[in-house]
C-alpha positions as CSV (number, residue, x, y, z in Angstrom):
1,X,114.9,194.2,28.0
2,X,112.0,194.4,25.3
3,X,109.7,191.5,25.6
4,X,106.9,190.2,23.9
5,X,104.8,188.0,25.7
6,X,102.5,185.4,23.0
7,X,99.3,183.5,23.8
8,X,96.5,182.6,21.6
9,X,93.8,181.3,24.4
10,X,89.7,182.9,24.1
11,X,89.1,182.3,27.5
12,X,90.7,183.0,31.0
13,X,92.3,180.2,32.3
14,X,95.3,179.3,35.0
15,X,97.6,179.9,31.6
16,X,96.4,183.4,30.6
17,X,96.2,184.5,34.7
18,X,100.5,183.5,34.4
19,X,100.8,185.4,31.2
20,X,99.4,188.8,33.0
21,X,101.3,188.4,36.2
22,X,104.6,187.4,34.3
23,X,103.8,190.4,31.9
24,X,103.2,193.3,34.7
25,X,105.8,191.8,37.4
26,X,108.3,192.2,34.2
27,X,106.6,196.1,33.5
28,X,107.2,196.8,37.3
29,X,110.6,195.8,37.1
30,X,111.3,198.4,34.5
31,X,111.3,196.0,31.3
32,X,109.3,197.0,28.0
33,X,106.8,194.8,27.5
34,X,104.1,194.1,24.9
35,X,101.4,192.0,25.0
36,X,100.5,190.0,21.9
37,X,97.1,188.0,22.2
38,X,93.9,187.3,20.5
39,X,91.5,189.5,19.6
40,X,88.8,189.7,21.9
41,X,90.0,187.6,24.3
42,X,89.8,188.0,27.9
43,X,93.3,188.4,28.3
44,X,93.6,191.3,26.4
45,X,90.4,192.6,27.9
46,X,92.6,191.7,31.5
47,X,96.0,193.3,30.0
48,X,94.5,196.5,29.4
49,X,93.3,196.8,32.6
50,X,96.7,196.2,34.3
51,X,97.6,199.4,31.8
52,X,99.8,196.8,29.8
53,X,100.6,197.7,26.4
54,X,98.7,195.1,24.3
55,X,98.7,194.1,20.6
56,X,95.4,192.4,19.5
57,X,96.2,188.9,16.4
58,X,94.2,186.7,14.8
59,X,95.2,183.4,15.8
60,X,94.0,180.5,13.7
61,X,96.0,177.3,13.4
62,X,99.5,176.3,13.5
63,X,101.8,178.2,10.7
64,X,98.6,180.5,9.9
65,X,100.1,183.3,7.7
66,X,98.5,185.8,9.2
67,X,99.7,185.4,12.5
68,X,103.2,184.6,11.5
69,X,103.3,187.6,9.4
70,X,102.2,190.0,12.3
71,X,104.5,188.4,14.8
72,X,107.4,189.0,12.8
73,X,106.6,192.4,12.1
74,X,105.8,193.2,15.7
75,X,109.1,191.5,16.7
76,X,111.3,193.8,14.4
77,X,109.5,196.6,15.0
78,X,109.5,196.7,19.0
79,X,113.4,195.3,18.6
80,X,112.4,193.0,20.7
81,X,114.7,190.7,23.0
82,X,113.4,188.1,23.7
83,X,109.6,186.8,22.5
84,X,107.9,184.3,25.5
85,X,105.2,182.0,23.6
86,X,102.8,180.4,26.0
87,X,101.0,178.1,24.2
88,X,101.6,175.2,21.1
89,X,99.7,177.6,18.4
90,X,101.7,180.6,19.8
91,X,104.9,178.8,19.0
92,X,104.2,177.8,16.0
93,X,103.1,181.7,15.4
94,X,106.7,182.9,16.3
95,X,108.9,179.8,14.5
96,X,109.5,182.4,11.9
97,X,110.6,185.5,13.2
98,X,113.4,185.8,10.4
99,X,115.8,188.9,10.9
100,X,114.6,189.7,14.3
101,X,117.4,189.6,17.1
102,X,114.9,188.1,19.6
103,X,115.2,185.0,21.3
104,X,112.6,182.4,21.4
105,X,111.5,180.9,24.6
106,X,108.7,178.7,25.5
107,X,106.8,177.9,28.4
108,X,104.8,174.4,28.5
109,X,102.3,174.2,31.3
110,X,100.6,170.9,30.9
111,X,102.5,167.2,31.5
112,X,100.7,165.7,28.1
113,X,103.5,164.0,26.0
114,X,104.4,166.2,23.0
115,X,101.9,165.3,20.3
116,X,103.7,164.1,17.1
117,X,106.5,165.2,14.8
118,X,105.8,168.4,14.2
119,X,104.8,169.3,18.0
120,X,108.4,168.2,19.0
121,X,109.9,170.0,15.8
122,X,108.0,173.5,17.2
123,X,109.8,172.7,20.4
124,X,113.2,172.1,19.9
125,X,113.6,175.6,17.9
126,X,112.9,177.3,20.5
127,X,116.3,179.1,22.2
128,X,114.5,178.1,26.0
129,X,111.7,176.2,27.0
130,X,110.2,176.8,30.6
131,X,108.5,174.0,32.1
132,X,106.4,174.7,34.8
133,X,107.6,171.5,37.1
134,X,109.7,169.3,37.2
135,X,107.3,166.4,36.3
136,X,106.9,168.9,32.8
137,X,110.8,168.5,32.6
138,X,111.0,165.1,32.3
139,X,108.1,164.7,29.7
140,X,109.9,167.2,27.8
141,X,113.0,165.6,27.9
142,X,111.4,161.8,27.3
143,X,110.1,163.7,24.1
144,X,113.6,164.1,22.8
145,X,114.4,168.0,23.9
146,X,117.8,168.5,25.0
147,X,118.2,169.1,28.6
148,X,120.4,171.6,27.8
149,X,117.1,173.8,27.1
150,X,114.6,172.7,29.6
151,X,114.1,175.0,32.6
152,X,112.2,174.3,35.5
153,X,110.6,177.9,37.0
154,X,107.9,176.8,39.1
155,X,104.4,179.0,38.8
156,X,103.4,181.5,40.8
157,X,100.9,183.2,42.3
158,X,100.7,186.8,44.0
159,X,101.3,186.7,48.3
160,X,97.8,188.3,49.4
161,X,95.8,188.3,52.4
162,X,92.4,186.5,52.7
163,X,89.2,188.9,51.4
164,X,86.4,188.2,53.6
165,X,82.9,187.7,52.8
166,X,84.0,183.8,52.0
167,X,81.2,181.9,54.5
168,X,78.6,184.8,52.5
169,X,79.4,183.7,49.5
170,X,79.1,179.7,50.2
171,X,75.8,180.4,52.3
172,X,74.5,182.0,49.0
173,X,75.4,178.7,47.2
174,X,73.4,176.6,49.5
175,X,76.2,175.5,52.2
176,X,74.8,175.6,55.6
177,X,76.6,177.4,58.2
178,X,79.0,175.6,60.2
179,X,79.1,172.8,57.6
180,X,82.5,171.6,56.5
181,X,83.4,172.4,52.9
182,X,85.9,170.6,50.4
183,X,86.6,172.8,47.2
184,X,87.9,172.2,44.2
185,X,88.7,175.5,41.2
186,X,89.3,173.7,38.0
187,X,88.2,173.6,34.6
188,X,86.1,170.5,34.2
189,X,87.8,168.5,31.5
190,X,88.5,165.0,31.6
191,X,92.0,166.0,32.8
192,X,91.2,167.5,35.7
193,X,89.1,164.3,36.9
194,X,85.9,165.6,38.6
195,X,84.3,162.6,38.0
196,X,86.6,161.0,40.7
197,X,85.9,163.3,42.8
198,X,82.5,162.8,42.8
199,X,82.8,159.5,43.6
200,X,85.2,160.3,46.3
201,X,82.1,162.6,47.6
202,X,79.6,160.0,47.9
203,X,81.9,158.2,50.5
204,X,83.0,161.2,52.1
205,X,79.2,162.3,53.0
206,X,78.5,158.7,54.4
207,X,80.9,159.0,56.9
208,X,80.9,162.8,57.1
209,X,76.8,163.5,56.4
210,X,77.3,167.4,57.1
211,X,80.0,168.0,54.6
212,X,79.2,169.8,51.4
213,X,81.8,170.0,47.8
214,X,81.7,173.6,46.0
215,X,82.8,172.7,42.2
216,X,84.1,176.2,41.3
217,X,84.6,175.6,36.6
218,X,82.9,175.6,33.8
219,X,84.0,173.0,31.1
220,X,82.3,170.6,28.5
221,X,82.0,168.2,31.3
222,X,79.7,170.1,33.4
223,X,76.5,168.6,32.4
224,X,77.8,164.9,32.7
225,X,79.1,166.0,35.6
226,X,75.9,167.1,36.9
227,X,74.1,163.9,35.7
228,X,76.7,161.5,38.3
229,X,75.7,163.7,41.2
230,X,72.2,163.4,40.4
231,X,72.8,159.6,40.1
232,X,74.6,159.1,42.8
233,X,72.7,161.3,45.7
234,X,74.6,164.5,46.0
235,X,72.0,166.9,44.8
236,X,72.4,169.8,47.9
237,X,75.7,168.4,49.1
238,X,77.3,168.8,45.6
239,X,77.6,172.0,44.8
240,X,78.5,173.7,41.4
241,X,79.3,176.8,41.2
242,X,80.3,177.6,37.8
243,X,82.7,180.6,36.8
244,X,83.4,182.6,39.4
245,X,85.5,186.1,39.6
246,X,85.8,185.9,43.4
247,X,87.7,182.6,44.3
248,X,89.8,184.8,46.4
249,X,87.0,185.3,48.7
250,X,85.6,181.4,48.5
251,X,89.2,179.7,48.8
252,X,89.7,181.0,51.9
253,X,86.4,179.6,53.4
254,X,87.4,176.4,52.1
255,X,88.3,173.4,55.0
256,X,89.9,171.5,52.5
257,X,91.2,172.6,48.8
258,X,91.1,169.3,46.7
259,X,92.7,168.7,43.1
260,X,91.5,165.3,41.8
261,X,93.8,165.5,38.3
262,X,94.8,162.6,36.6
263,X,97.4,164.6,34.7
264,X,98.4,167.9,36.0
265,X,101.4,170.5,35.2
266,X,101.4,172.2,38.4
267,X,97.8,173.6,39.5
268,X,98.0,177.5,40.4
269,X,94.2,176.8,42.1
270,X,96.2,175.2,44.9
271,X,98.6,177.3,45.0
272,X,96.1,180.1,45.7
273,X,94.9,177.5,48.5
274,X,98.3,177.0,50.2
275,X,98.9,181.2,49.9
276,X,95.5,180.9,51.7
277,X,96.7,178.7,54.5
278,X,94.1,175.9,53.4
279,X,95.4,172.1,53.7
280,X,95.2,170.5,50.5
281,X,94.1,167.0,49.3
282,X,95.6,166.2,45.8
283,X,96.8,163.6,43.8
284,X,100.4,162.1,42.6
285,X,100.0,163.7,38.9
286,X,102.4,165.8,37.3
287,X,103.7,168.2,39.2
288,X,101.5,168.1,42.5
289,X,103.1,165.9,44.8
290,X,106.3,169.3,44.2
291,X,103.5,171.2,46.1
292,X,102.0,169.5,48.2
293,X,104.6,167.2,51.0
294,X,102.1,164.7,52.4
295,X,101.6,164.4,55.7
296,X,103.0,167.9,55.9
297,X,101.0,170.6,53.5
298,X,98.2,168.0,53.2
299,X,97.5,164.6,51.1
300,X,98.5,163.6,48.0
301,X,97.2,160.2,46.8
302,X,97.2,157.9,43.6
303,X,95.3,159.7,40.8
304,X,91.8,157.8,39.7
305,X,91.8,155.9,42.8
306,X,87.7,157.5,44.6
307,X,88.3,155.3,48.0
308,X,91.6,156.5,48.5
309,X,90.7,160.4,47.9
310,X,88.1,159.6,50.3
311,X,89.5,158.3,52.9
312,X,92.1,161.6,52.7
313,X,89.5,164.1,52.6
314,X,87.5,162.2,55.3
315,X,90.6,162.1,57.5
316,X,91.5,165.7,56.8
317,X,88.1,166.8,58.0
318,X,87.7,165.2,61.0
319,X,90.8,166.6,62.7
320,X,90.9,170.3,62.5
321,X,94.2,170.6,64.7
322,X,95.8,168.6,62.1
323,X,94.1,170.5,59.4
324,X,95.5,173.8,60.3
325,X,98.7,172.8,60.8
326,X,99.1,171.5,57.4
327,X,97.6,175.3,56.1
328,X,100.1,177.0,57.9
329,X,102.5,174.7,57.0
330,X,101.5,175.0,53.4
331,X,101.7,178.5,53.7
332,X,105.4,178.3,54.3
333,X,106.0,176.2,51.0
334,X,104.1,178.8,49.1
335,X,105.9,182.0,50.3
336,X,109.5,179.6,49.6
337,X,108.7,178.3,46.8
338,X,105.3,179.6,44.7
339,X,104.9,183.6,44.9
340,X,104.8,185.2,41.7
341,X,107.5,187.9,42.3
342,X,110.0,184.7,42.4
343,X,108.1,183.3,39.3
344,X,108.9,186.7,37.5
345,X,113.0,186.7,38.7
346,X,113.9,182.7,37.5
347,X,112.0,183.7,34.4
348,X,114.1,187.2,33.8
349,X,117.1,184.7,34.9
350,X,116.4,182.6,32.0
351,X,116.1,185.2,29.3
352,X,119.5,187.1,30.8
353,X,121.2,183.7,30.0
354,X,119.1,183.3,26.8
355,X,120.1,186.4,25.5
């Protein structure tokens, strides 16, 4: 097939990171594939190092002209089959793709309601729309799309073995060797809830006083962030870390992955955990608790709820038998049910019947 993959994101994010291995697991398989993304963004920048072919737009806002315009032409052009859109502006980009014989399908990575009229209106044109968990589904569905076009393919991310040079990278941070270490990979927004976890934090060092929290993100949270571990003690067991290209070296020297979300598609940064082996604390949101089996892969508690978080993480840390058995355990789910190669073949599944 010829397929155009659509995303309109600046930054590098879970979202763009599915977009490139959907994009060259599709270009292995011996599909023609074109990359259509903002200019200057780090996916293209990301693209053209995986040698993907890659077409630079101008995204502005929803139904843009320009945007629309070069979509359409790209479409026909290319005689493309099918174009994926990954994000709201990018569907709204491709709405108008007149003549062209592709089909439209969308994927929708976050479990936030539709927002408005015109958001469910984008939606229900499209031929497919991909939803990233089942939790995704059912807000999709609430929001008046027909099952009939909802697809559940679950995100994926590539099987690898651990890098080392982990417990280097977390001394140069400040951890202490030997010190237990809870980590969390997130972008901190209000969505993904580090403020909880903070709080969470406070309690877990009283009862565990050797344990330290890398905060691997950047966000426009960061400096309020900051400001509650300052106020509440954690300065030196608190630990932000900011961007960072090598999570695959510091996820793997993490006791305990932990994803604090209040609302949640999925999570690929605990899927890279459970690839990793690493038992995972996490909460009920979204699609999560399809991850993570408590009691089995790790934890999942209520969302919001600091004591509760706690008193996983503190019971997690404490029994390292227990611990590893839920990262090997973890493990298992992941190379079932979260690898990207199986996140590439439902996808090409839904575009064969698509088309």
């Amino acid at each position: 097939m010829r397929i155009v993959h659509v995303d309109s994101a600046r930054g590098w994010r879970g979202g763009q990171n599915q977009v490139l291995l959907t994009a060259k697991g599709m270009e292995r398989r011996g599909h023609e594939v074109i990359v259509a993304c903002r200019a200057g963004s780090a996916l293209r920048d990301r693209a053209r190092a995986a040698d993907l072919n890659v077409h630079e737009m101008g995204f502005g806002g929803d139904f843009v002209p320009g945007p629309v315009l070069a979509l359409r032409s790209l479409a026909r052009r290319f005689r493309a089959d099918v174009v994926h859109v990954h994000d709201p502006h990018a569907v709204a980009a491709a709405l108008w793709l007149g003549s062209s014989r592709a089909r439209l399908i969308a994927s929708r990575r976050v479990d936030f309601a539709l927002r408005g009229p015109l958001s469910r209106w984008k939606y229900r044109h499209c031929r497919r729309v991909i939803a990233v968990s089942a939790a995704v589904g059912r807000v999709l569905e609430k929001d008046g799309l027909p099952a009939a076009s909802v697809r559940v393919v679950y995100e994926g991310v590539p099987d690898r073995t651990p890098a080392r040079g982990g417990e280097d990278a977390l001394r140069a941070l400040g951890v202490p060797a030997g010190a237990p270490v809870v980590g969390n990979v997130a972008a901190l927004t209000a969505h993904k809830d580090q403020a909880t976890l903070l709080a969470a934090a406070a309690r877990v060092i009283s009862r565990v006083p050797e344990a330290r929290f890398v905060i691997v993100g950047k966000g426009e949270l960061e400096l309020r962030l900051r400001a509650q571990a300052r106020a509440l003690g954690l300065e030196g067991r608190v630990l932000f870390a900011g961007f960072r290209s090598d999570v695959d070296y510091l996820i793997p020297a993490f006791d305990v992955f932990c994803l604090s979300s209040y609302m949640e598609g999925l999570g690929t940064s605990l899927l890279d955990a459970m690839c990793y082996a690493r038992a995972v604390v996490g909460t009920a949101a979204g699609g999560i608790p399809e991850a993570v089996v408590d009691g089995v892969t790790g934890r999942v508690v209520p969302p919001r709820q600091p004591e509760a978080l706690a008193a996983a993480l503190t019971q997690v840390l404490q029994d390292r038998t227990r611990r590893e058995a839920m990262g090997r355990a973890g493990r298992l789910r992941f190379l079932d049910r979260f690898t990207a190669d199986r996140m590439v073949e439902e996808t090409l599944r839904v575009y064969q019947e698509a088309v």
